[in-house]
C-alpha positions as CSV (number, residue, x, y, z in Angstrom):
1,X,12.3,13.7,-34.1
2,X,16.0,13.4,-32.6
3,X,17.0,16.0,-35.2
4,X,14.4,18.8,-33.4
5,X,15.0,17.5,-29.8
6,X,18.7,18.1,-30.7
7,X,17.6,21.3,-32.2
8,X,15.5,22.3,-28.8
9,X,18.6,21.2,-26.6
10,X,21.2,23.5,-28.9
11,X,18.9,26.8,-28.7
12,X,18.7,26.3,-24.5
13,X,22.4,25.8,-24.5
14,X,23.0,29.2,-26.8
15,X,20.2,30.9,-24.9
16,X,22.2,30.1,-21.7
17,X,25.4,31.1,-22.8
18,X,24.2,34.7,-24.2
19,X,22.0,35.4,-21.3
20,X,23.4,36.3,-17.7
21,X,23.0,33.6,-15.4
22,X,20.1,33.6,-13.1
23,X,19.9,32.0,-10.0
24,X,17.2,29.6,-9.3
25,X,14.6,30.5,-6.2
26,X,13.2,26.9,-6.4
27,X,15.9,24.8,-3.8
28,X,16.1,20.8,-5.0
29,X,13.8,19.1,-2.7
30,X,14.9,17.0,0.0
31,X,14.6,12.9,-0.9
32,X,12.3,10.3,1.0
33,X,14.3,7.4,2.0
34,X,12.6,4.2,1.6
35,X,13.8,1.0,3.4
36,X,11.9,-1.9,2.5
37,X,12.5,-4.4,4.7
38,X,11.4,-7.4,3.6
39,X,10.2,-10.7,6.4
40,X,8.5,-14.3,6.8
41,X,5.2,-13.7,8.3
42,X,6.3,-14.6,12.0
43,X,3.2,-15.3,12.9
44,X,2.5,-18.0,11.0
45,X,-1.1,-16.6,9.5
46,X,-1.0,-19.2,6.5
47,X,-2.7,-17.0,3.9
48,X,-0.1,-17.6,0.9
49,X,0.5,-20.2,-1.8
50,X,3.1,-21.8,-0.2
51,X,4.2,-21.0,3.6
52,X,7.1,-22.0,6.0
53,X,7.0,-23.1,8.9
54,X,7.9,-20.8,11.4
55,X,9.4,-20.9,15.1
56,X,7.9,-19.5,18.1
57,X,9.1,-16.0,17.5
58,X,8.6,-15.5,21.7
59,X,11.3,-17.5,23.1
60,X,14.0,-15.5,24.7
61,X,16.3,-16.6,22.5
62,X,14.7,-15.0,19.5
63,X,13.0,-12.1,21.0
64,X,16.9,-10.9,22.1
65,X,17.6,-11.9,18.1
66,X,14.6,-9.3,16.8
67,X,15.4,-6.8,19.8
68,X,19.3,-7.0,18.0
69,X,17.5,-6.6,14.8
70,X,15.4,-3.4,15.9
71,X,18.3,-1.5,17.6
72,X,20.6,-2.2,14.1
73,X,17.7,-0.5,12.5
74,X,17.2,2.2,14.6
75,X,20.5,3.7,13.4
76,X,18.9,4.3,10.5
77,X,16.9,6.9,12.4
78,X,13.8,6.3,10.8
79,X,11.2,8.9,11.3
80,X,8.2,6.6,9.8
81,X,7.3,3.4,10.3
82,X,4.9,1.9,8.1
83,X,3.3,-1.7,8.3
84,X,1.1,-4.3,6.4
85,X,-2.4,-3.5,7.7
86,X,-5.3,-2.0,6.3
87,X,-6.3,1.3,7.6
88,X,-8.9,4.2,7.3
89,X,-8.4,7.0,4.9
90,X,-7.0,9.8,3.9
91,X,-4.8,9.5,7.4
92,X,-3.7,6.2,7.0
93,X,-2.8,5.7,11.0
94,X,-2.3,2.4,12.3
95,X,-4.6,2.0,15.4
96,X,-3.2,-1.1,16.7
97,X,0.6,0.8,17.5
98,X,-1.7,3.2,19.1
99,X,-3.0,1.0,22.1
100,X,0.8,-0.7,21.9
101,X,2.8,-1.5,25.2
102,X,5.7,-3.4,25.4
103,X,3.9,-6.4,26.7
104,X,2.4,-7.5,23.9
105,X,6.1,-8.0,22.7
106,X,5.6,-11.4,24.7
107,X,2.4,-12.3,23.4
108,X,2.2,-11.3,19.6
109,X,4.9,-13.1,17.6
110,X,3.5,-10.6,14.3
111,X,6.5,-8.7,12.7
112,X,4.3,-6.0,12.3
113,X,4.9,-5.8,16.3
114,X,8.0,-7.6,16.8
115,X,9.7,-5.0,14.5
116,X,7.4,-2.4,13.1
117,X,5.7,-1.5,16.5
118,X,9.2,-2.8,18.7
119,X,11.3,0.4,16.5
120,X,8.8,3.0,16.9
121,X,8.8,2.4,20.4
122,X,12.5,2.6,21.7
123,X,12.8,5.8,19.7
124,X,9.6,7.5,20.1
125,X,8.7,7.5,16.4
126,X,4.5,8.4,16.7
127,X,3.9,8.3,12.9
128,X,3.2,4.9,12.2
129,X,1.0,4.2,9.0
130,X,-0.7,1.0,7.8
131,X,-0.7,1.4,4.1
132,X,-1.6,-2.6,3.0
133,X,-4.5,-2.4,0.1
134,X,-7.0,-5.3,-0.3
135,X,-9.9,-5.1,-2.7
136,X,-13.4,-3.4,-1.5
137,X,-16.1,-3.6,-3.6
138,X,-16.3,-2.7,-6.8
139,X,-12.6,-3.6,-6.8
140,X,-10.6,-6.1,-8.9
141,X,-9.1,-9.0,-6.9
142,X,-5.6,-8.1,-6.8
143,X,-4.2,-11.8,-6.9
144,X,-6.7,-13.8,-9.0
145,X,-4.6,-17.1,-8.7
146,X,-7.9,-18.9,-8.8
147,X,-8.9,-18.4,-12.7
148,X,-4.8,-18.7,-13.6
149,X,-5.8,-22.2,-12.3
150,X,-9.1,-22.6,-13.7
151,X,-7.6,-22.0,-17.1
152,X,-4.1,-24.2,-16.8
153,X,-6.9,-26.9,-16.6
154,X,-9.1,-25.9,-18.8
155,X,-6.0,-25.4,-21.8
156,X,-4.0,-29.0,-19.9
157,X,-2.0,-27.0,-18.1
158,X,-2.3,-28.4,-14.5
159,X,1.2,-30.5,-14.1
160,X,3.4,-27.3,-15.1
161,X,1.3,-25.0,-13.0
162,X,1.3,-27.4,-10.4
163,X,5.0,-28.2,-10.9
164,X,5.7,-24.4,-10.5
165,X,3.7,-24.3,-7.3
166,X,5.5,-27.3,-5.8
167,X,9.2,-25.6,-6.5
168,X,7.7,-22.1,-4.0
169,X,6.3,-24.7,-1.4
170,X,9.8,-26.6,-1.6
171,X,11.6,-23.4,-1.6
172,X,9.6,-22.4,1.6
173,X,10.1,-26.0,3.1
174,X,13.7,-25.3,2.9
175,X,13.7,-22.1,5.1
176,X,11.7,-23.6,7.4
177,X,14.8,-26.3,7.9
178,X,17.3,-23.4,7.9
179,X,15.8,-21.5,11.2
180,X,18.1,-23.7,13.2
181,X,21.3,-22.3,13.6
182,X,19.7,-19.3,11.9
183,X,19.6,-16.2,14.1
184,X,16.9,-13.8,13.1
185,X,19.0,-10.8,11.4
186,X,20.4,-13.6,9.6
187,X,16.9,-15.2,8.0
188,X,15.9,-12.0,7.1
189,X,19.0,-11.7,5.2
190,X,18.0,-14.3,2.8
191,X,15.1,-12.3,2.5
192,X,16.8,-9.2,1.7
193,X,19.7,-9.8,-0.5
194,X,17.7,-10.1,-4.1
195,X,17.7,-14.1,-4.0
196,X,14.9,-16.5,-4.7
197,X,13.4,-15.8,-1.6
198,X,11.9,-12.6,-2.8
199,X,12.3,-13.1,-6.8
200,X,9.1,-12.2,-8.7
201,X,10.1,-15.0,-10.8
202,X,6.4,-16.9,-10.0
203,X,4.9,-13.9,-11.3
204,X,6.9,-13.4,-14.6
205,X,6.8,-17.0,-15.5
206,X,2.7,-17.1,-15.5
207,X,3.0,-15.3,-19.0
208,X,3.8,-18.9,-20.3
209,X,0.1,-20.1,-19.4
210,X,-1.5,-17.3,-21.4
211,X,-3.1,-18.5,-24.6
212,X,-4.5,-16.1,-27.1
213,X,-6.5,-13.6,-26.0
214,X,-6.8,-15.8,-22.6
215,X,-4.6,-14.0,-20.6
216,X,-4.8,-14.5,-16.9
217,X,-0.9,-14.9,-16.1
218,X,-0.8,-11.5,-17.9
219,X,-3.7,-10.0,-15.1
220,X,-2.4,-11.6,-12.3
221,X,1.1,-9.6,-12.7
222,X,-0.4,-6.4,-13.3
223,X,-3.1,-6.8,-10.4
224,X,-0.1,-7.9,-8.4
225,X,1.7,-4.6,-9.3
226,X,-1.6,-2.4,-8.5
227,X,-1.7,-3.5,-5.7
228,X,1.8,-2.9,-4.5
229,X,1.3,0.6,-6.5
230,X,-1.6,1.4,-4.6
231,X,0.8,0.8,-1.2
232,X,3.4,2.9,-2.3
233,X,1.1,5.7,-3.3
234,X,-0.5,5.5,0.4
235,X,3.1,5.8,1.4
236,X,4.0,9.0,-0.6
237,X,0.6,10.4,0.6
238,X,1.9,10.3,4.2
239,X,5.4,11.2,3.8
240,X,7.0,14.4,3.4
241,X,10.9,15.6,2.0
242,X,13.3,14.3,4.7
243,X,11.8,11.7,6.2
244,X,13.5,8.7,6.5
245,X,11.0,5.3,6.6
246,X,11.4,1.8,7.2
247,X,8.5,-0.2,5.7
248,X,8.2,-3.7,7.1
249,X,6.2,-5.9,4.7
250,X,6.1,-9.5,3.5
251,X,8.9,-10.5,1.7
252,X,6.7,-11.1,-1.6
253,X,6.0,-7.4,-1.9
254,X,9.6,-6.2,-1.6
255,X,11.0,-6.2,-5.3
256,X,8.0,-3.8,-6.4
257,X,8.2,-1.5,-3.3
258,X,11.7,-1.4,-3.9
259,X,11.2,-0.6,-8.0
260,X,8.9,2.2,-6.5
261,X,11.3,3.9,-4.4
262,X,13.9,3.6,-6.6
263,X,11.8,5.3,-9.6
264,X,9.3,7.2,-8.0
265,X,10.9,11.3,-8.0
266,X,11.7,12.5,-4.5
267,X,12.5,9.3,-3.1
268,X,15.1,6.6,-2.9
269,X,15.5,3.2,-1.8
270,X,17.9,2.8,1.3
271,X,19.2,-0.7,1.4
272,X,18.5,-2.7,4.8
273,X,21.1,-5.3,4.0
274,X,24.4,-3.5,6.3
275,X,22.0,-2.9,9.0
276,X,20.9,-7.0,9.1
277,X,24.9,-7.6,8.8
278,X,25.6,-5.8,11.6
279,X,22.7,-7.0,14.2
280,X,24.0,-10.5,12.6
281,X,27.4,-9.6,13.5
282,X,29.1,-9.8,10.1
């Protein structure tokens, strides 16, 4: 096989070099930029494994932190705006930044508003999407963490599943104690800088509770990953060459949106660390 690729690869390069040259009609397409910005649920909604405790995100003191945050961002110049919300086909348009005003900076503490919403508005972005997938019917459960645990007991796996849960709750215990003294550029850092704080490490260690042709660590990973496939196709659907996005998502999605705009053709992944540096002021 390599010795006809490297066959293939000589006759195009002779072909070119006996031929005139002939200019291409067909101009390289302009990129996507993706920045994934990954955050703590500000809100404190409670829906994961293991959650942190989180600060009243509406105190002056953090709402100047997040507006710091937004106008760091917004030198990105971001020309889409896309959320973690379910919304209506083929268009994809989130409703909620639709009946937005700057007063319900006050009262909703969600980053989906605090950031999202908060960008689009100071510079007039109108093209904001929510592209979050959940199952309908007919439809797989995208995190099926319940049989992962049915079977760890059924096989006497409990302690090491539960031992693994324990190490995320203590992990998320921890950033809840680092809030003080912790402006809100910089929490989002640790979010953002490829530590354990957004590691798929819980996903790729469920493989060791697989036995046989029982294999439910091996489904919850590549449900995981559909769903965070299906996001990011929403997202291409709704995007066009040149546009520049800033996705704000939980944290736990960010190394597989990332992995998608860094291999997905036309687009690239724009880091959001400098931009949390500077509203920090590092």
């Amino acid at each position: 096989m390599k010795k006809i690729i490297a066959a293939l690869v000589f006759a195009a390069v002779s072909a070119c070099a006996t031929q005139a040259p002939v200019e291409s009609s067909i101009a390289e397409p302009e990129t996507v930029q993706v920045m994934v910005l990954g955050s703590f649920h500000m809100g404190n909604p409670g829906q994961d494994v293991a959650n942190a405790e989180i600060e009243n995100m509406l105190t002056d003191k953090r709402q100047a932190e997040i507006a710091a945050v937004a106008e760091a961002l917004a030198e990105f110049k971001p020309t889409v705006i896309a959320v973690e919300r379910i919304t209506e086909a083929p268009d994809y348009i989130d409703p909620k930044f639709q009946a937005f005003t700057p007063e319900m900076l006050k009262e909703n503490p969600d980053e989906r508003t605090q950031i999202g919403y908060r960008l689009a508005n100071e510079l007039g972005v109108t093209r904001v999407y929510g592209v979050d997938e959940q199952p309908s019917d007919g439809e797989p459960d995208y995190f099926p963490f319940g049989e992962l645990m049915a079977h760890a007991e059924a096989t006497g796996q409990s302690e090491a599943l539960q031992t693994q849960i324990e190490d995320i709750q203590q992990l998320m215990a921890d950033f809840s104690g680092m809030q003080e003294g912790n402006s809100v550029a910089e929490l989002l850092m640790m979010f953002n800088s490829g530590g354990e704080l957004s590691s798929p490490d819980f996903y790729y260690r469920t493989f060791y509770f697989d036995r046989g042709e029982a294999q439910p660590g091996a489904e919850l990973q590549a449900y995981w990953f559909m769903r965070n496939a299906k996001i990011f196709s929403k997202l291409v659907q709704v995007t066009k060459p040149g546009d520049r996005v800033v996705i704000v998502y939980g944290a736990g999605h960010k190394f597989w949106l990332d992995h998608f705009a860094e291999n997905t053709p036309g687009f690239t992944r724009v880091d959001p660390l400098p931009y949390l540096e500077k509203a920090a002021g590092e």
